[in-house]
C-alpha positions as CSV (number, residue, x, y, z in Angstrom):
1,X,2.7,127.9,54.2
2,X,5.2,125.3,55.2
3,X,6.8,125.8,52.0
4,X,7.4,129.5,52.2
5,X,9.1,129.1,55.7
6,X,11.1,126.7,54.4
7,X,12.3,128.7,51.8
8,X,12.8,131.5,53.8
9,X,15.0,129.3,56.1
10,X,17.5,128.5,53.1
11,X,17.4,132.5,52.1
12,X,18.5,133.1,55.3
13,X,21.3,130.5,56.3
14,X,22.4,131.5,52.5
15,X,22.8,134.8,53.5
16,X,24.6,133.7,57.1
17,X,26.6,132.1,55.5
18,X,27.7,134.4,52.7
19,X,28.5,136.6,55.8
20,X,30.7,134.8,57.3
21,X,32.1,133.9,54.4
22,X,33.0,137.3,53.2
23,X,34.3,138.1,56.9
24,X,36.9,134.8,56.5
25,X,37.8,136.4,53.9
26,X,38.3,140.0,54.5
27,X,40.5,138.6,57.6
28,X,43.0,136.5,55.4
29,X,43.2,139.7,52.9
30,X,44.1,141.5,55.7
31,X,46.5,139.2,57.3
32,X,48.0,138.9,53.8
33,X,48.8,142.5,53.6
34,X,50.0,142.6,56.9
35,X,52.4,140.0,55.9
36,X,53.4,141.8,52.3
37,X,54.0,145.3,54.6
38,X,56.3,144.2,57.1
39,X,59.9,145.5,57.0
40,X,61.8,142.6,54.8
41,X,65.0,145.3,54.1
42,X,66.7,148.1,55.3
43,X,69.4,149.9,53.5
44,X,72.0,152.5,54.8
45,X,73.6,154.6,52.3
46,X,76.4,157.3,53.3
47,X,78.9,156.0,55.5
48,X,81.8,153.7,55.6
49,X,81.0,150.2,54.7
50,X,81.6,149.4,58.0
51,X,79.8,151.6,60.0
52,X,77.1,151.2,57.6
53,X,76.4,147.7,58.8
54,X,77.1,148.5,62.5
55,X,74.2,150.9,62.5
56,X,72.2,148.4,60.0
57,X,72.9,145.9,62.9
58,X,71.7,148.3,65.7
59,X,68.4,148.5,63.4
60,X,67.8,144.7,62.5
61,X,64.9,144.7,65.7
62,X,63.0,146.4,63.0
63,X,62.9,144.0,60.6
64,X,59.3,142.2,60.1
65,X,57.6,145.0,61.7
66,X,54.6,146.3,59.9
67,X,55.9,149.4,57.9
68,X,52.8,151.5,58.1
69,X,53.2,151.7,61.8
70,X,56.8,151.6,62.5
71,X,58.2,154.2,65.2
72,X,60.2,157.1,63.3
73,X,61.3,158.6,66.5
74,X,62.6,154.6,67.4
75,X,65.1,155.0,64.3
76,X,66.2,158.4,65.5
77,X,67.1,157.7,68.9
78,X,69.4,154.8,67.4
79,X,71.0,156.7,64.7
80,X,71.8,159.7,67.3
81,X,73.7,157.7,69.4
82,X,76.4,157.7,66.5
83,X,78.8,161.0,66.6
84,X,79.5,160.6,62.9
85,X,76.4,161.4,61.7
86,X,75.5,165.4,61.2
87,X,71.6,164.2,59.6
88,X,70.1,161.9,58.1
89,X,66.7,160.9,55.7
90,X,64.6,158.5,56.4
91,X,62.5,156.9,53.6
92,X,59.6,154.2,53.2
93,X,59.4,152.3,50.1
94,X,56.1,150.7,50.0
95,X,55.9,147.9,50.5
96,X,58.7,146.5,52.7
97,X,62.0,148.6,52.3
98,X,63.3,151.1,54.2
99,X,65.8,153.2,52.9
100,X,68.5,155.3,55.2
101,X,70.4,157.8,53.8
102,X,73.1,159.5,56.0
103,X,75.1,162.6,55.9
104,X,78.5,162.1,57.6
105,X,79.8,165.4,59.7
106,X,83.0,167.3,58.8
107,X,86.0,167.0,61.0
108,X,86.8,170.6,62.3
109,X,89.1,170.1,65.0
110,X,91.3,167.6,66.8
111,X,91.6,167.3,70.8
112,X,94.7,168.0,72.0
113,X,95.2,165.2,75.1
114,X,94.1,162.9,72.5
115,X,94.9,163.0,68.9
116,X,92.9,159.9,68.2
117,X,89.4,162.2,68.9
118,X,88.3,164.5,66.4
119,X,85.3,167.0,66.6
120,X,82.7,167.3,64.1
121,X,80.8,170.0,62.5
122,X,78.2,168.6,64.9
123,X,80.2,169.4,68.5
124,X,80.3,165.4,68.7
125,X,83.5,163.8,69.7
126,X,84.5,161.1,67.2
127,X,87.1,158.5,67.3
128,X,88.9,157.7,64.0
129,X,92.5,156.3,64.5
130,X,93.4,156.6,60.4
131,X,92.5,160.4,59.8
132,X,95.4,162.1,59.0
133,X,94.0,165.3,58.4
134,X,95.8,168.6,59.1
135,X,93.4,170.1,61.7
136,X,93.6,172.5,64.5
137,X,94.1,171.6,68.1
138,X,91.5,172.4,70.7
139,X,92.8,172.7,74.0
140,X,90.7,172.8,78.0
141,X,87.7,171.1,79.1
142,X,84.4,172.1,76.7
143,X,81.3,170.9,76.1
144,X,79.2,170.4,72.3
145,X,77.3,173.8,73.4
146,X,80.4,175.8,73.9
147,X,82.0,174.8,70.8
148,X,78.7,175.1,68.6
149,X,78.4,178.8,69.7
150,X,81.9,179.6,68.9
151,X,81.7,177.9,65.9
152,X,79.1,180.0,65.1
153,X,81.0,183.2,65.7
154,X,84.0,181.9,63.9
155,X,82.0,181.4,60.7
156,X,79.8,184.7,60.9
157,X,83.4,186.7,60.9
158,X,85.9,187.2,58.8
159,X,88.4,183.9,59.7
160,X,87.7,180.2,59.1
161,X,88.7,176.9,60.6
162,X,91.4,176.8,57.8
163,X,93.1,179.9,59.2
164,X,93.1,178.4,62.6
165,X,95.8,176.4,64.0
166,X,94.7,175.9,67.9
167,X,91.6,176.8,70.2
168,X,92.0,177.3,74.1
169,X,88.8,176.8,75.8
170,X,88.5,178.5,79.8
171,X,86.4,177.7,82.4
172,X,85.6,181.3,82.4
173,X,83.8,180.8,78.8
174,X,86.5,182.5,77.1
175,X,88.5,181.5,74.1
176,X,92.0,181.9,72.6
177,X,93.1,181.5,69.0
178,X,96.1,180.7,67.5
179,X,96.2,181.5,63.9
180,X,97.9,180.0,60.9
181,X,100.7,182.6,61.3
182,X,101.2,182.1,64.8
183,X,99.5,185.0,66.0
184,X,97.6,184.7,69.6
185,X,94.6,186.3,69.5
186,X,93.1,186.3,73.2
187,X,88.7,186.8,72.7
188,X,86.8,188.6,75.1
189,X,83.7,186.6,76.6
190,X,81.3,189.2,74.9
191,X,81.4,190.6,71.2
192,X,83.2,187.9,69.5
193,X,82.7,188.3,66.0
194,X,83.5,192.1,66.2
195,X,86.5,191.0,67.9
196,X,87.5,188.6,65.3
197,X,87.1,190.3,62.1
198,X,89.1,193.7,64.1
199,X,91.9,190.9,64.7
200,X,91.7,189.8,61.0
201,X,91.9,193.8,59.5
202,X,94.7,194.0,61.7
203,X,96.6,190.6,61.0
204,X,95.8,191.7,56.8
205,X,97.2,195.7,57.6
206,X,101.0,196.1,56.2
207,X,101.4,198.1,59.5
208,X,100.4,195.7,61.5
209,X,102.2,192.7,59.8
210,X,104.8,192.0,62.4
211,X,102.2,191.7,64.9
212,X,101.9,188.2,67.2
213,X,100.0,188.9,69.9
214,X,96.4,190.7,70.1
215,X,94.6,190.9,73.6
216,X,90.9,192.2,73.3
217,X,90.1,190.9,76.7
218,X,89.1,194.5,78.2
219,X,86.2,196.3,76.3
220,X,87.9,199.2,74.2
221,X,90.8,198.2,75.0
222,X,93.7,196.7,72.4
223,X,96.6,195.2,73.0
224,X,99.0,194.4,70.1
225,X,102.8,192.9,70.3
């Protein structure tokens, strides 16, 4: 009798002790793999050299962070913060890279007070003192969602950027164009692409082709000098 407890004893500190065991070393595989799946490297593709390693700088609080859990929106709130970029990827290469593939915007515009500013594709504001780019000038005081929507009326009609040569912003939410040929074409707040692509049939009529002035402030009303 004594003998079967005693046996039954060893079975069971066996078994205890295969358990913990087994749980020692479940913990250490898992700390191991936490260890293999933090972020060791982060490459950004797309930009300047420079400003490739200013934004990789601006990331490097990432670095050693577990890669299955790092904070997508995190990256995103950094990457926004730089006017250059129009959008970007972000991918995870298992098990400790992160890759960062950027899409620069395209300079549409140059401020007037300020030649050193450019405007993107984006409506950002971006500073870049060496661009020597033949742009057109944007005059008055607008914001990124004044100039998205009229650079979404400009290229729905029948002109581009390229055929522009300066914008005037007003406070009324009105614009003015000067074209490539010098002709001021004054926009009404309301009907913009019809107005443009009337101003463009007109500027591409023979009998029209002295023309430097179109005013299509009033609604059916046209005004041509």
């Amino acid at each position: 009798m004594h003998r079967s407890t005693g046996k039954k004893n060893k079975i069971i500190i066996y078994l205890l002790f295969l358990f913990i065991l087994s749980t020692t070393s479940a913990k250490l595989i898992n700390d191991q793999n936490k260890l293999t799946s933090s972020i060791s490297k982060i490459n950004i593709t797309g930009l300047s050299e420079r400003k490739n390693l200013e934004i990789l700088n601006n990331l490097n609080n990432l670095l050693y962070k577990s890669i299955f859990i790092i904070n997508e929106e995190e990256i995103r709130k950094i990457l926004e913060k730089h006017n250059i970029i129009q959008e970007f990827s972000i991918k995870k290469i298992y098990p400790s890279t992160l890759n960062i593939e950027i899409k620069p915007t395209k300079f549409i515009a140059r401020v007037s007070n300020n030649s050193q500013y450019l405007v993107g594709a984006n409506g950002k504001l971006i500073e870049d003192k060496s661009n020597n780019d033949l742009l057109p000038y944007i005059f008055g005081e607008f914001n990124s969602r004044d100039f998205l929507l009229f650079k979404l009326h400009i290229e729905k009609s029948m002109f581009s950027f390229s055929n522009l040569k300066e914008l005037s912003f007003f406070l009324s939410g009105r614009w003015d164009i000067l074209t490539d040929k010098d002709i001021l074409i004054k926009l009404p707040q309301e009907h913009i692409v019809a107005s443009l692509n009337l101003s463009k049939k007109l500027i591409d009529n023979d009998n029209f082709k002295n023309i430097k002035f179109i005013d299509l402030r009033v609604k059916n009303h046209l005004v041509t000098k």
